[in-house]
C-alpha positions in Angstrom: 81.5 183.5 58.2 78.9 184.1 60.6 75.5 182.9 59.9 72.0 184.7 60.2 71.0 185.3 63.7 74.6 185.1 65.5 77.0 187.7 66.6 79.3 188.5 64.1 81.2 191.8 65.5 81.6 193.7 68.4 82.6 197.7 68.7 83.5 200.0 71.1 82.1 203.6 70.6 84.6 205.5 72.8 85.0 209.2 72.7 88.6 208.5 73.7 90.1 205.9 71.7 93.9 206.5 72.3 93.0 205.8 76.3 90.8 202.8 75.5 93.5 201.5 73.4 95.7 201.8 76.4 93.2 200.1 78.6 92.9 197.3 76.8 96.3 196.6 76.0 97.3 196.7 79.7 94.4 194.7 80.9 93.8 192.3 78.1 96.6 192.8 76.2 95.2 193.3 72.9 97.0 194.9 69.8 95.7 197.5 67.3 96.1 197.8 63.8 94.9 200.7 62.4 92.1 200.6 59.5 92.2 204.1 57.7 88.6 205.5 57.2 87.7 208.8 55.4 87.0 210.6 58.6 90.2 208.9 60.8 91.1 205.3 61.0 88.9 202.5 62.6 91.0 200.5 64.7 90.4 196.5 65.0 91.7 194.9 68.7 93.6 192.0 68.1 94.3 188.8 70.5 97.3 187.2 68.9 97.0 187.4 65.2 92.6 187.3 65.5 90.5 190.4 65.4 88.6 190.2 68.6 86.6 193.7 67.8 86.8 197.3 67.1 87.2 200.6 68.4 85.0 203.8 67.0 86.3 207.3 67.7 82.9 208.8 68.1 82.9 212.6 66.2 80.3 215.1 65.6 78.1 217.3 67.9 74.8 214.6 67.2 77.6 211.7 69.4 78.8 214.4 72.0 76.4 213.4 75.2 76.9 209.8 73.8 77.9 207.2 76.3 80.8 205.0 75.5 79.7 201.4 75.5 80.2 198.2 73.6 77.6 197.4 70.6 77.4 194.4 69.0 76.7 193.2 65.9 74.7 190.8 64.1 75.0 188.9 61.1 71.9 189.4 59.4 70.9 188.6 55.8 69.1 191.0 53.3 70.0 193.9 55.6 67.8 196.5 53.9 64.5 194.0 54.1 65.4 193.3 57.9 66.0 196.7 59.1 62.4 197.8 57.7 61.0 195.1 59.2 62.7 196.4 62.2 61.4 199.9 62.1 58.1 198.5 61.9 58.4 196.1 64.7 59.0 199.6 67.0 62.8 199.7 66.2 64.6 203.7 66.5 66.9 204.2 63.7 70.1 205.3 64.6 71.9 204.9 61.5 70.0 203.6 58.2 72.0 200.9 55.9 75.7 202.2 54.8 78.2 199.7 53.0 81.7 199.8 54.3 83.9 198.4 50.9 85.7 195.1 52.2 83.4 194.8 55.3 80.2 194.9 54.5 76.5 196.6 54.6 76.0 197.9 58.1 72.8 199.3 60.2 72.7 200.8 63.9 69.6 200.6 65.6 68.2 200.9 68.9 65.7 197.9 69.6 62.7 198.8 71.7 63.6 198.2 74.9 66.1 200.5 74.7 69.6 199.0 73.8 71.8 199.5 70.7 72.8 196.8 68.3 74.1 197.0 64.7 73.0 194.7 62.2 75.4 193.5 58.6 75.1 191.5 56.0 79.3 191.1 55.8 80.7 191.9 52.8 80.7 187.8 51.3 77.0 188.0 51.4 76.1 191.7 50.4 75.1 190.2 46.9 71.6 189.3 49.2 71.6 192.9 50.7 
């Protein structure tokens, strides 16, 4: 379990996940197991038997002129408390607080410098969301 303040996660938005997969594999050597999602599956990079991170097929006309890039993710607690508190310390919302069942509450934001990170409270602690 990571704890408040640390990274917990780390994602790759890719607009081509079948050729990241393949990148990855050859050059790190990573497996990929397959997490099925409403819109398509999520797929978690493995070294050996250890998630080491995930890939995000990004969809939808509103991702289109998206870069790829990594974001990570930080364990947070009270999610909903600490995202408004974001906002108000000049944070851009990208995507408000969402619970993914078995992984947790989960909020994308772009700090004020400029750079994307999402925030969660993972699923063991979403009782302080």
């Amino acid at each position: 379990m990571s704890s408040h303040g640390s990274f917990h996660w780390n994602e790759l938005m890719t607009h081509d996940v079948e050729r990241a997969k393949r990148f990855y594999e050859k050059t790190i050597g990573w497996t990929f197991e397959a997490m099925p999602m409403p819109d398509g599956a999520y797929w978690i990079a493995k070294a050996g038997d250890q998630p080491a991170g995930g890939l995000f097929q990004m969809r939808g006309p509103e991702l289109k002129d998206m870069p790829e890039q990594w974001v990570p993710y930080l364990a947070v607690d009270r999610i909903d408390a600490r995202y408004e508190t974001a906002l108000a310390a000049g944070a851009t919302p990208m995507r408000p607080p969402f619970d993914v069942p078995g992984v947790g509450r989960i909020a994308i934001l772009r700090e004020p410098g400029g750079a994307v990170v999402g925030w969660m409270t993972p699923a063991s602690s979403c009782s302080d969301a």
